[in-house]
TIPAVEX-247952 format. One record per residue (C-alpha): x, y, z. Coordinates in steps of 0.5 Angstrom, whole numbers, plus 2048, in hexadecimal, padded with zeros to 3 digits. Layout:
// residues N
[node [X Y Z]];
...
// end
This chain:
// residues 603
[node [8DE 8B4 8FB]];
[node [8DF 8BC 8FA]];
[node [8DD 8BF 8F3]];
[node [8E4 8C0 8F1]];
[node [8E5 8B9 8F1]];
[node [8E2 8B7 8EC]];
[node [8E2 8BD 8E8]];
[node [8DC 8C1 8EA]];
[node [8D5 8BE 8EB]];
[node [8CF 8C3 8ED]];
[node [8C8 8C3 8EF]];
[node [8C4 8C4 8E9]];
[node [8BE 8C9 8EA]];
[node [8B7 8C7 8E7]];
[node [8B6 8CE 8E6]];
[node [8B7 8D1 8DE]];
[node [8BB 8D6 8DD]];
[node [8BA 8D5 8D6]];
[node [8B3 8D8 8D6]];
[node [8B4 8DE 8DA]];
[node [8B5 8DC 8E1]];
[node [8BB 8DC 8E6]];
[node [8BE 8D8 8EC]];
[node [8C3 8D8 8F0]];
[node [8C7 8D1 8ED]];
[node [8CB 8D1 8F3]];
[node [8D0 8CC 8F2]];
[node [8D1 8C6 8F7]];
[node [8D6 8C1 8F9]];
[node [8D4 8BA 8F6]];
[node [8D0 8B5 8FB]];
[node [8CC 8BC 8FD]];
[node [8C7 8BB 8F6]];
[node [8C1 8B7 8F7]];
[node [8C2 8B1 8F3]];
[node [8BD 8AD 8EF]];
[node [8B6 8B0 8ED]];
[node [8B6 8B4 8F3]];
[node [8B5 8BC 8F1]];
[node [8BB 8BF 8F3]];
[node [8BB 8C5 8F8]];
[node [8B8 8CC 8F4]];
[node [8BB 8D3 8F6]];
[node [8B8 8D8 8F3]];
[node [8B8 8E1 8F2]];
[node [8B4 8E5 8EF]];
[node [8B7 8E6 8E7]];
[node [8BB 8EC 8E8]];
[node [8BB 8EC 8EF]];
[node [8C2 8ED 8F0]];
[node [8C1 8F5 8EE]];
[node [8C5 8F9 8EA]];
[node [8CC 8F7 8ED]];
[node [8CB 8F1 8EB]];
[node [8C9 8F2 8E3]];
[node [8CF 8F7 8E3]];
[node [8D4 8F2 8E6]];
[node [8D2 8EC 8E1]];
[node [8D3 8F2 8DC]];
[node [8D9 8F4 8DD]];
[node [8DC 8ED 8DD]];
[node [8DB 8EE 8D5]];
[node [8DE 8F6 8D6]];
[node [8E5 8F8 8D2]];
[node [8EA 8F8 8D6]];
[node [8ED 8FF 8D5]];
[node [8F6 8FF 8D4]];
[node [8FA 902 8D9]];
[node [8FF 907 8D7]];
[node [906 906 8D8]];
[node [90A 907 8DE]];
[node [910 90B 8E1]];
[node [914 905 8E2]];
[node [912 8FF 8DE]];
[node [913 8F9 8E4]];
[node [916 8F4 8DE]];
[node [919 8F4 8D7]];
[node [917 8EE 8D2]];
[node [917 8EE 8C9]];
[node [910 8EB 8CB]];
[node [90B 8E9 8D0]];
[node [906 8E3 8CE]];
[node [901 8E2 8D3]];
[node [8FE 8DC 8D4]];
[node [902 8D5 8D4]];
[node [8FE 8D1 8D1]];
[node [8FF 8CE 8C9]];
[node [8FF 8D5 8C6]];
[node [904 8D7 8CC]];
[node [908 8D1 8CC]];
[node [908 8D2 8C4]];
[node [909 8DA 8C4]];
[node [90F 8DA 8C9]];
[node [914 8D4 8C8]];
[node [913 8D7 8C0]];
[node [915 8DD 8C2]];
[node [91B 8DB 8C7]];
[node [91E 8D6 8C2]];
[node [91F 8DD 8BD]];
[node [922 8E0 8C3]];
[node [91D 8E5 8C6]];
[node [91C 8E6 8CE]];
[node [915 8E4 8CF]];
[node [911 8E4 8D5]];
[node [90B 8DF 8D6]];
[node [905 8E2 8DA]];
[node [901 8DB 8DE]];
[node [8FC 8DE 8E3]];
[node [8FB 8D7 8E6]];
[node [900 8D3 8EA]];
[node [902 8CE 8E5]];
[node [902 8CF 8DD]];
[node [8FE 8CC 8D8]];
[node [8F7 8CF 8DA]];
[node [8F2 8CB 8D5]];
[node [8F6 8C9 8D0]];
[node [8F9 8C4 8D5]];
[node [8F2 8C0 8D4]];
[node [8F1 8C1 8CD]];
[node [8F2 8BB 8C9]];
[node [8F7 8B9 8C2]];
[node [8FA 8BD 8BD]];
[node [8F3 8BD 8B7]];
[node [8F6 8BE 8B0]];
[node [8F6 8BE 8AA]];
[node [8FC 8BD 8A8]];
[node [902 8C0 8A4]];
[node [907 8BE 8A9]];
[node [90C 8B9 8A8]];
[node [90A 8B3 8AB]];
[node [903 8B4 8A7]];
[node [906 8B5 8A1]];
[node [90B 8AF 8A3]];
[node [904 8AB 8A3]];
[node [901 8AF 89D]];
[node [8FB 8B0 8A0]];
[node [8F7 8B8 8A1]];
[node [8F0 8BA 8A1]];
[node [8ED 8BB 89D]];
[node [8F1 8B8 898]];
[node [8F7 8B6 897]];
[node [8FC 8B9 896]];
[node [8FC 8C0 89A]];
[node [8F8 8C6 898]];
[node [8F8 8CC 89D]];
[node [8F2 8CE 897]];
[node [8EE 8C8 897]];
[node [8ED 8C8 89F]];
[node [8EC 8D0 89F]];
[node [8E6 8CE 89A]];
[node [8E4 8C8 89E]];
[node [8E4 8CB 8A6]];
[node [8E1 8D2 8A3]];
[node [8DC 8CE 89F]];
[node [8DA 8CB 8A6]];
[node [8DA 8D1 8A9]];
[node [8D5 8D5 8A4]];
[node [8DB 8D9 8A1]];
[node [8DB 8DD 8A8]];
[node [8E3 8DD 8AA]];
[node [8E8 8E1 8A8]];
[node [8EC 8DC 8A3]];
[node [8F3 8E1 8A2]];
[node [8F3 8DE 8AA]];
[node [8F0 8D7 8A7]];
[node [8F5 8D6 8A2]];
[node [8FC 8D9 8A7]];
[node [8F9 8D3 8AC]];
[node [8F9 8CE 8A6]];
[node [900 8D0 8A4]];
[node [904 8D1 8AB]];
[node [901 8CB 8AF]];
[node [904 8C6 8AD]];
[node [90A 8CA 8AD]];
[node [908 8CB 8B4]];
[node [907 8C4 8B5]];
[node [90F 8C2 8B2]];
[node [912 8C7 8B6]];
[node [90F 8C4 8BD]];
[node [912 8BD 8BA]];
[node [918 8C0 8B8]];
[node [91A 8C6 8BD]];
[node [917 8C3 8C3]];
[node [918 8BC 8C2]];
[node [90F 8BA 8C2]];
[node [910 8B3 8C1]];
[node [908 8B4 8BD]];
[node [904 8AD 8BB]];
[node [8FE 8AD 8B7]];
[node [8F7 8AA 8BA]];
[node [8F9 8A3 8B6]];
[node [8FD 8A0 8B1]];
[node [8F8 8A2 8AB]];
[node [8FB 8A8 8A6]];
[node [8F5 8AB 8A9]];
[node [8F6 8AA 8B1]];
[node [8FB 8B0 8B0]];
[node [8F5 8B4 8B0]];
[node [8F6 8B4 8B8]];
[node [8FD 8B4 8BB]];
[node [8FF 8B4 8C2]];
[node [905 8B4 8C6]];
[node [908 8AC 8C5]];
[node [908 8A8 8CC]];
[node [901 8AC 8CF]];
[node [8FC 8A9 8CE]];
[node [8FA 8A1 8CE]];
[node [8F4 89D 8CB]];
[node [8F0 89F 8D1]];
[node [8F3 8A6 8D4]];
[node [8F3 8AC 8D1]];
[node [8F1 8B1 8D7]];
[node [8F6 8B5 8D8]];
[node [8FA 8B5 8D2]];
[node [8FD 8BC 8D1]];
[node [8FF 8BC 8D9]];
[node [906 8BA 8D7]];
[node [906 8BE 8D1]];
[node [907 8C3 8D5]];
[node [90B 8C2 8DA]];
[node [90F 8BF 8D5]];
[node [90E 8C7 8D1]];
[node [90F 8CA 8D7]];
[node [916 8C8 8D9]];
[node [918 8C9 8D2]];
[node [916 8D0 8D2]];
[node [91A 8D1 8D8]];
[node [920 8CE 8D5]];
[node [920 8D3 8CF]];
[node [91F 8D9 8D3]];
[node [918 8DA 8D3]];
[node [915 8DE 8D9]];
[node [910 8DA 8DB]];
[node [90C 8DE 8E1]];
[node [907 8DA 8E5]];
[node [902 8DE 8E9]];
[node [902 8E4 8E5]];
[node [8FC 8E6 8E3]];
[node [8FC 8EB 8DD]];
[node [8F7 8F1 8DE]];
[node [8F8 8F7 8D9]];
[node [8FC 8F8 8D2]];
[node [900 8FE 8D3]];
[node [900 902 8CD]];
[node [904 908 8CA]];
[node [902 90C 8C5]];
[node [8FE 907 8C2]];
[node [902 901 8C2]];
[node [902 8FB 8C7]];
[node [909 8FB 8CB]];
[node [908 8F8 8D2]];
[node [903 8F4 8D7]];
[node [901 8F6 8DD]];
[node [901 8F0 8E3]];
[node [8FF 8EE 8E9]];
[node [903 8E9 8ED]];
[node [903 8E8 8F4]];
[node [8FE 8ED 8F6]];
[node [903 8F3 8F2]];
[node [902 8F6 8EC]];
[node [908 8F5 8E7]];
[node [90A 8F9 8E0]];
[node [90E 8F3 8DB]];
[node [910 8F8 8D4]];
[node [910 8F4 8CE]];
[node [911 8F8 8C8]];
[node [911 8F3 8C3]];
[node [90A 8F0 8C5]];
[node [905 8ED 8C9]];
[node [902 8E7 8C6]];
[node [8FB 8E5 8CA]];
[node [8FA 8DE 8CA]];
[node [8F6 8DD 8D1]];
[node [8F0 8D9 8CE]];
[node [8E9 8DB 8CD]];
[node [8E3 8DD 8D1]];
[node [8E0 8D6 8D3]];
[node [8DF 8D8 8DA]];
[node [8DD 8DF 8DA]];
[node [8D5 8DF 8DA]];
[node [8D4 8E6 8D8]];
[node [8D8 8E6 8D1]];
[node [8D5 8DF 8CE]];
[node [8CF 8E3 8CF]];
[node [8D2 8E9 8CC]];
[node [8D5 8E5 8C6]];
[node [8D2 8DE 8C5]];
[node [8CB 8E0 8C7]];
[node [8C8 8DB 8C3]];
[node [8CA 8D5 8C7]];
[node [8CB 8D9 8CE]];
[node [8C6 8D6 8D1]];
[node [8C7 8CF 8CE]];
[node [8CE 8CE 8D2]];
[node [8CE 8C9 8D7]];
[node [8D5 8C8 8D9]];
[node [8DC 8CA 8D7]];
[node [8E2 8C4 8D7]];
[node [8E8 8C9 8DB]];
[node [8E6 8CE 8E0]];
[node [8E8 8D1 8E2]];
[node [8ED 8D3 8DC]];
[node [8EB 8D8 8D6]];
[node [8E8 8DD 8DA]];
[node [8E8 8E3 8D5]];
[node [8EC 8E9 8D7]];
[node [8F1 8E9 8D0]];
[node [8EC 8EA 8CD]];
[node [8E8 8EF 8D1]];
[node [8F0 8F3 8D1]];
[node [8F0 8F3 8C9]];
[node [8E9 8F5 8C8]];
[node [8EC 8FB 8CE]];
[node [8F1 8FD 8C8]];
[node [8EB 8FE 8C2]];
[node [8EC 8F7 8C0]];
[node [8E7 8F3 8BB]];
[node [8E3 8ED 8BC]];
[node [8E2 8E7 8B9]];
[node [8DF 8E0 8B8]];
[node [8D8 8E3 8BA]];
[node [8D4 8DE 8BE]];
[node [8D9 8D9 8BC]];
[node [8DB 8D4 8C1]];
[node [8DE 8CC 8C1]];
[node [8D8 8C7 8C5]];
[node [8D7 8C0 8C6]];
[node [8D1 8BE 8C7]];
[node [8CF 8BA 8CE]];
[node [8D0 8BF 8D3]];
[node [8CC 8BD 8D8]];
[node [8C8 8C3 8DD]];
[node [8CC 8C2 8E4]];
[node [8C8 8C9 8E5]];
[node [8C4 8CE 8E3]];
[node [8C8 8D6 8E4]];
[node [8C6 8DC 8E7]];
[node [8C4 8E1 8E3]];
[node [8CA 8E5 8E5]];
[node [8CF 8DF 8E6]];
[node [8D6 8E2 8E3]];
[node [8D8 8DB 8E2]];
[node [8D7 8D4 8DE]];
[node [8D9 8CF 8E5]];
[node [8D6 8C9 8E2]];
[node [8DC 8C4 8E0]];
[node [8DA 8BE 8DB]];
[node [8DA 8B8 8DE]];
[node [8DF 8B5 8D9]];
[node [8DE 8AE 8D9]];
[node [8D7 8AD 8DC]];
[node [8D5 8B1 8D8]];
[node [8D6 8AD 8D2]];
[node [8D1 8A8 8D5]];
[node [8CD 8AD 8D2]];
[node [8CF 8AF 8CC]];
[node [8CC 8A9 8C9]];
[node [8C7 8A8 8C3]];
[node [8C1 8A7 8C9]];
[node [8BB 8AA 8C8]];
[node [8BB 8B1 8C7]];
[node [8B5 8B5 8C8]];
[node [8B5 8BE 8C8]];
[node [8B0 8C1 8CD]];
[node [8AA 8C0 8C8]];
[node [8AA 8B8 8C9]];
[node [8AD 8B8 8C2]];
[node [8B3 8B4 8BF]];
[node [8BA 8B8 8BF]];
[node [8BF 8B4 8BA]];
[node [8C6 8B0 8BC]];
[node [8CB 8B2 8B6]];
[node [8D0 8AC 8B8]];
[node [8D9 8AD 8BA]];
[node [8DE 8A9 8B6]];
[node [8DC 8A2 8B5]];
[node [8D5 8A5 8B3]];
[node [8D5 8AA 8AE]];
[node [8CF 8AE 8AD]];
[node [8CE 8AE 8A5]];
[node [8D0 8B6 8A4]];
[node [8D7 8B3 8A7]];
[node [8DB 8B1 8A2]];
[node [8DF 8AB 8A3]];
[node [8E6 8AD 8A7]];
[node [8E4 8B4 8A9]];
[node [8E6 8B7 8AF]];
[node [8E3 8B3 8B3]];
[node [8E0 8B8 8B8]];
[node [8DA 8BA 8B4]];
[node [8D5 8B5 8B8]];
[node [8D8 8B9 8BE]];
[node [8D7 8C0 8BC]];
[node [8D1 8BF 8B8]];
[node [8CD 8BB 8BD]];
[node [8CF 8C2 8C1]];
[node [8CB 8C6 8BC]];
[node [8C4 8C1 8BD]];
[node [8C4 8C2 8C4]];
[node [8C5 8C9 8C4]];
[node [8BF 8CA 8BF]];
[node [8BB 8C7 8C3]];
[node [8B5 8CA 8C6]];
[node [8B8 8CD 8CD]];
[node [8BE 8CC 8CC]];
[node [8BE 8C5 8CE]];
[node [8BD 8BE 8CC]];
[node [8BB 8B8 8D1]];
[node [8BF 8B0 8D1]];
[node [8BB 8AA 8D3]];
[node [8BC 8A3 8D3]];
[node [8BC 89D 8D8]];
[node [8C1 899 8DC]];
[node [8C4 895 8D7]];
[node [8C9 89B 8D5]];
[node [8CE 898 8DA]];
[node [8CF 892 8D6]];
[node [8CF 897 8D0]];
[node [8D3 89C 8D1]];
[node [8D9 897 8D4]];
[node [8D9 893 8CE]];
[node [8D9 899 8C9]];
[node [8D3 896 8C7]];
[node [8D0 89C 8C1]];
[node [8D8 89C 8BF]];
[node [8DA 8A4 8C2]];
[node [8E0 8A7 8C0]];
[node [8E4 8AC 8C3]];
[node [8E2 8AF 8C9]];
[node [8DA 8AC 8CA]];
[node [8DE 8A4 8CB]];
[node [8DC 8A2 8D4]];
[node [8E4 8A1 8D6]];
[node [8E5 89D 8DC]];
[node [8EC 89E 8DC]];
[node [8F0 897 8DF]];
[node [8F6 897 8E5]];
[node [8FC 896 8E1]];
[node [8FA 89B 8DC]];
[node [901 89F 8DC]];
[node [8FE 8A6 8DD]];
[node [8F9 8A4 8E2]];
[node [8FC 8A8 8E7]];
[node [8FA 8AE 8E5]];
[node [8F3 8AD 8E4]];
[node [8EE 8AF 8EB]];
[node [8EC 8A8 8ED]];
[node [8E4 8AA 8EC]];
[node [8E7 8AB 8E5]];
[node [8E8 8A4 8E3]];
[node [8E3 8A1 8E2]];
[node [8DD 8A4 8DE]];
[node [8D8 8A1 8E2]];
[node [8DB 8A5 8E9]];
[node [8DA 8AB 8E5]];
[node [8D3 8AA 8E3]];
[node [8D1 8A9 8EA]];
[node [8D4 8AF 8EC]];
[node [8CE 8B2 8E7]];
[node [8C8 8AE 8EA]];
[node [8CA 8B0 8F1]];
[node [8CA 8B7 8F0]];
[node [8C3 8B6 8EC]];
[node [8C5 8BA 8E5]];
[node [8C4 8B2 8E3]];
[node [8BE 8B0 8E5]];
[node [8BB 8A8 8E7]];
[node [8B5 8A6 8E8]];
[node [8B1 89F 8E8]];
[node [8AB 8A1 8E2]];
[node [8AB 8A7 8DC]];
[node [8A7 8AA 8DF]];
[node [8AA 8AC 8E5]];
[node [8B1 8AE 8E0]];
[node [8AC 8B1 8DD]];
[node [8AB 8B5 8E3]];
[node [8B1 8B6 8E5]];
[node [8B4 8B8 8DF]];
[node [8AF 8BF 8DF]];
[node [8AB 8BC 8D8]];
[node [8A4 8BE 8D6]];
[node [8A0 8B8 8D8]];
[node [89F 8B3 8D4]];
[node [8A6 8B5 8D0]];
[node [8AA 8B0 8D1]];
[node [8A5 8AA 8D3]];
[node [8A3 8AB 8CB]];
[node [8AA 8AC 8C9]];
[node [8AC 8A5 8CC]];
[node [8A7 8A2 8C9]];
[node [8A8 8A4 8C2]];
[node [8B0 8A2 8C3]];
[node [8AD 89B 8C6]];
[node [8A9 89A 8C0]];
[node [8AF 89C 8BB]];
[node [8B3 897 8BE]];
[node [8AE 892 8BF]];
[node [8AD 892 8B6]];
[node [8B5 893 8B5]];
[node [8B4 89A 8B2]];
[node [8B5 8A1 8B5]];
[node [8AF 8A5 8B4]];
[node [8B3 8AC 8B2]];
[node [8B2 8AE 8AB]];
[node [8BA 8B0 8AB]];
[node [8C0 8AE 8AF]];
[node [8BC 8A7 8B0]];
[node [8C0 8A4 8B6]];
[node [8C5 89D 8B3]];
[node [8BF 897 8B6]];
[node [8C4 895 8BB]];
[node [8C4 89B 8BE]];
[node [8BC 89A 8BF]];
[node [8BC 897 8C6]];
[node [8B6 897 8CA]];
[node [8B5 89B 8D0]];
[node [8B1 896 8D5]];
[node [8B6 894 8DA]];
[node [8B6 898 8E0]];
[node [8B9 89C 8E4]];
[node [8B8 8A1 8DE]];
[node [8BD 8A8 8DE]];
[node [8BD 8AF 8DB]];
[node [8C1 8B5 8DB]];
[node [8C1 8BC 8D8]];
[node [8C6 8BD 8D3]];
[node [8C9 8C4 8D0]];
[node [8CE 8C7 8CD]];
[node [8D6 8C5 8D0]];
[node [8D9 8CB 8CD]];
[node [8E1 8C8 8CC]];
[node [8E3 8D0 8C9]];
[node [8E1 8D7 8C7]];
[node [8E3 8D8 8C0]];
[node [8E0 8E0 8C0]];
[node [8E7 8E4 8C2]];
[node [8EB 8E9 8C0]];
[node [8EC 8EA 8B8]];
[node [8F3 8EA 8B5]];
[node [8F6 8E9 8AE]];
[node [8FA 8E3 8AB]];
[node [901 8E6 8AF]];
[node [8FC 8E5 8B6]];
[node [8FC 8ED 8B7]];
[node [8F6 8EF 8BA]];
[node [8F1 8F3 8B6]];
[node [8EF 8FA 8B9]];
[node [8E7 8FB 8B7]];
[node [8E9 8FF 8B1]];
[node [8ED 8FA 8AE]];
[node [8F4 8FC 8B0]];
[node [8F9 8F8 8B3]];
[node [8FA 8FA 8BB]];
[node [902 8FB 8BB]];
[node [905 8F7 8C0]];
[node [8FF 8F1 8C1]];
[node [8FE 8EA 8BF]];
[node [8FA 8E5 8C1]];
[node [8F9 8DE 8C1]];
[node [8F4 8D9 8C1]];
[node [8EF 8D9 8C4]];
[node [8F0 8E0 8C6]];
[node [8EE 8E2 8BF]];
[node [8E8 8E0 8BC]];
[node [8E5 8DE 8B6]];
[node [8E9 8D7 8B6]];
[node [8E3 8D4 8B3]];
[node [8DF 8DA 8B0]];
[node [8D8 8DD 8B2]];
[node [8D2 8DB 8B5]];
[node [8D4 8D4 8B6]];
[node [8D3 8D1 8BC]];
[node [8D6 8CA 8BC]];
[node [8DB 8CC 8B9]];
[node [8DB 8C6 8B3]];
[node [8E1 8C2 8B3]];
[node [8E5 8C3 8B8]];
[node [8E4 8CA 8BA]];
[node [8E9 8CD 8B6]];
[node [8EE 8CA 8B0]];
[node [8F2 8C6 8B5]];
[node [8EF 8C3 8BB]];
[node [8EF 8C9 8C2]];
[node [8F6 8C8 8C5]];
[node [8F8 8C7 8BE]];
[node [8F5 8CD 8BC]];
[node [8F9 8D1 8C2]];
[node [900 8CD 8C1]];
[node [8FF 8D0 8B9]];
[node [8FC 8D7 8BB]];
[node [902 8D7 8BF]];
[node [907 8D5 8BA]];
[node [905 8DA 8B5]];
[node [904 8E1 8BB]];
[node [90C 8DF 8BD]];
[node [90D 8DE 8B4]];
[node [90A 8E6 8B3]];
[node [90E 8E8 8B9]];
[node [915 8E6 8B6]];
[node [913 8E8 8AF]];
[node [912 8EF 8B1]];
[node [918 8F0 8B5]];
[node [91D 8EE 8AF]];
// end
């Protein structure tokens, strides 16, 4: 089994570049990892040592990417070009086509989508039809674009922009009627209570046991709507510069089939194309904060960066400062070199889930790290029907304030029965799923998917799961000082043994106190898996970028999660979703809005 079967497995290397040292990480195919307690194979250089080429490429990955002027004969003539075919793009293009504008939609893969193809349902808060319908918005009905300005901005330490705010809480519900009305979305809501119209998906995509994949329809179904109203969709066209003229964006710069090409749009050019997950360089350059505690990324090799790199190029202002959307449990596949360009650890979706339990959980001090809950267990600051993420992105907070970045799981051979009968009543995406035959969507789901058990098996013979015969060993295997984890076991046995937690806060639920005393016992390193960038361009209600002086840049729009700022400043889990609607939400209606400003200006 390769590593792209079963999306992306890696040798973890003991060496932490947490604390100043660097390593090579090499990547490696599933089934050449040791497994088990054994140490995995250490290749390792000198901190440094690739030179000063080696610093300056890292560097210049994070660079502006400078504009281009335009040329003698442009090759192509649209109103528009929107580059990058995920929601926003989706969004943007099929707007602006149904006003009458010729559009161009620039993909550089070979299919479109990109990340927002994995993402998840539509989070809201309501406003649109079907939630009115219900009577049902949060955090009170009826629907106050005020009440959720002051609330979100209130999570967000009174850090983001709340013109933007507001215009988000004002059009997205719109957004979401138009994709029902104009482009016949047939949305559900999570469940039949008033409130289960917080998280719409498309009808018929989904089962009770199979949510992978959901947006895969979504946009073949996007995609051929698009063409069918005109929209120039162009894969393999890999936007490579803005070209500007006297101060005003009016075309893009593209390669394509190993040729460079001119697309003039002079009515605008949308940057929709996702954050910077995959690039390296730019987190530590924008969310230094939780840099070095990013173990893994949920798409690569999407969101790469380059948009925002180009709008920088053209004096643009950033925004959302170390702002990113984490969950926790991301598990260590590997350590990075210290001029690695690229995040290459993939989360192990669904093996991963066997982690993210309320097991022990200690930090590098041998001391205790707390477990905030998920939907049917709410920690106390989550009010009853609150977004139901907050166990999610806060737990994300916890393991990345750990010391070094990193928190350490244990528990014993009864996870199996545990995991499998939703033993601790998890919800969202922390519930073991074994996926049955006769599921209508089983197709489309990698056999070594289907079953949770498979998938963490992948984990333990790559060795970033450690199993071993006695604490003491795991211990060892784990890297934790000696005696750390052996105390720490016996303190939890102990708490088990009276029925009481012994944490003075965020006290475990006493069934959830389960001896560790059956071996074999596991382990793992767990970090940050950084689901999207939330630093990006800065723009205005209208979705126009925002130069450094303040001023509009003439002729350039963005979209989320091109443009940053969706959650505020300095917030590094990105409580509740990341942003006002949950992230391919968030695109779709950052979309709709750029395509609203467009047709506002050119009446």
């Amino acid at each position: 089994m390769k590593k792209e079967d079963h999306g992306g497995a890696f040798v973890l290397n003991r060496r932490s570049f947490l604390k100043g040292a660097a390593s090579l990480g090499v990547a490696a195919a599933a089934g050449s990892a040791l497994a088990g307690c054994a140490a995995p194979k250490e290749t390792s250089r000198e901190a440094g040592s690739g030179g000063d080429d080696a610093a300056r490429a890292f560097a210049a990955e994070a660079e502006p990417i400078e504009p281009v002027d335009p040329p003698d004969t442009w090759d192509h003539e649209v109103d528009v070009v929107v580059v990058g075919s995920g929601g926003g793009g989706m969004a943007s293009s099929i707007r602006l086509a149904l006003e009458g504008y010729t559009v161009a939609l620039l993909e550089k893969d070979t299919t479109t989508g990109g990340a927002s193809r994995y993402s998840g349902h539509f989070v809201n808060f309501g406003g649109h039809k079907m939630a009115n319908e219900a009577g049902w918005a949060y955090p009170a009905y009826p629907y106050d674009p005020d009440a959720i300005v002051e609330y979100l901005n209130d999570l967000w330490q009174q850090s983001a922009d709340t013109e933007l705010l507001r215009a988000q809480a004002v059009e997205g519900p719109k957004c979401i009627d138009w994709m029902a009305d104009e482009l016949g979305v047939p949305w559900a809501p999570a469940d039949s209570s008033p409130s289960g119209m917080r998280s719409l998906h498309w009808d018929g995509q989904i089962t009770k046991t199979n949510a992978i994949k959901i947006n895969d329809h979504t946009f073949t179904y996007l995609t051929d709507f698009a063409s069918e109203k005109g929209v120039d969709i162009r894969l393999g066209n890999e936007a490579k510069a803005l070209v500007v003229e006297e101060g005003r964006v009016v075309g893009v710069k593209v390669a394509v089939d190993g040729a460079e090409e001119y697309i003039h749009a002079p009515k605008g050019v949308v940057l929709t194309a996702g954050g910077f997950e995959m690039n390296r360089p730019m987190l530590k350059k924008y969310l230094p904060s939780s840099y070095d505690g990013f173990a893994n990324v949920p798409c690569p090799p999407c969101n790469t960066g380059e948009c925002i790199r180009m709008g920088i190029g053209v004096g643009a202002d950033m925004a959302g400062y170390d702002s990113s959307h984490c969950y926790d449990g991301g598990v260590w596949w590997k350590d990075y070199d210290e001029y690695e360009t690229r995040m290459t650890a993939h989360v192990n979706k669904d093996g991963n889930q066997a982690l993210r339990q309320p097991w022990l959980l200690i930090n590098e001090t041998g001391a205790r790290v707390p477990y905030l809950g998920t939907t049917y267990v709410p920690y106390p600051y989550a009010p009853s029907g609150s977004p139901y993420v907050f166990g999610l992105t806060d737990q994300a907070v916890v393991e990345l304030s750990q010391p070094g970045r990193k928190t350490y799981v244990c528990f014993d051979s009864q996870y199996e029965e545990l995991v499998t009968a939703n033993y601790f009543k998890q919800g969202v995406c922390r519930v073991g799923k074994i996926i049955p035959e006769d599921d209508p969507f089983v197709d489309r789901v990698p056999e070594w998917q289907r079953d949770w058990r498979t998938a963490f098996q992948i984990m333990i013979d790559e060795g970033v799961v450690k199993k071993c015969d006695t604490i003491e060993e795991l211990e060892e295997a784990l890297g934790l000082g000696s005696g750390l984890l052996v105390e720490a076991v016996r303190e939890w046995n102990e708490a088990c043994e009276a029925g009481e937690d012994s944490m003075p806060t965020f006290k475990y639920d006493p069934e959830w106190l389960i001896p560790i005393s059956k071996p074999p016992y596991y382990g793992s390193k767990l970090g940050g898996n950084i689901f999207t960038t939330k630093c990006g361009l800065r723009i205005n209600p209208k979705m126009q970028v925002i130069n450094t002086e303040g001023s509009v840049i003439p002729g350039l729009y963005a979209g989320w999660h091109t443009a940053g700022g969706a959650n505020g400043e300095s917030n590094i889990a990105g409580k509740p979703f990341g942003g006002m609607y949950g992230d391919v939400c968030q695109s779709f209606v950052g979309g709709y809005m750029a395509a609203g400003a467009i047709i506002e200006a050119g009446k």
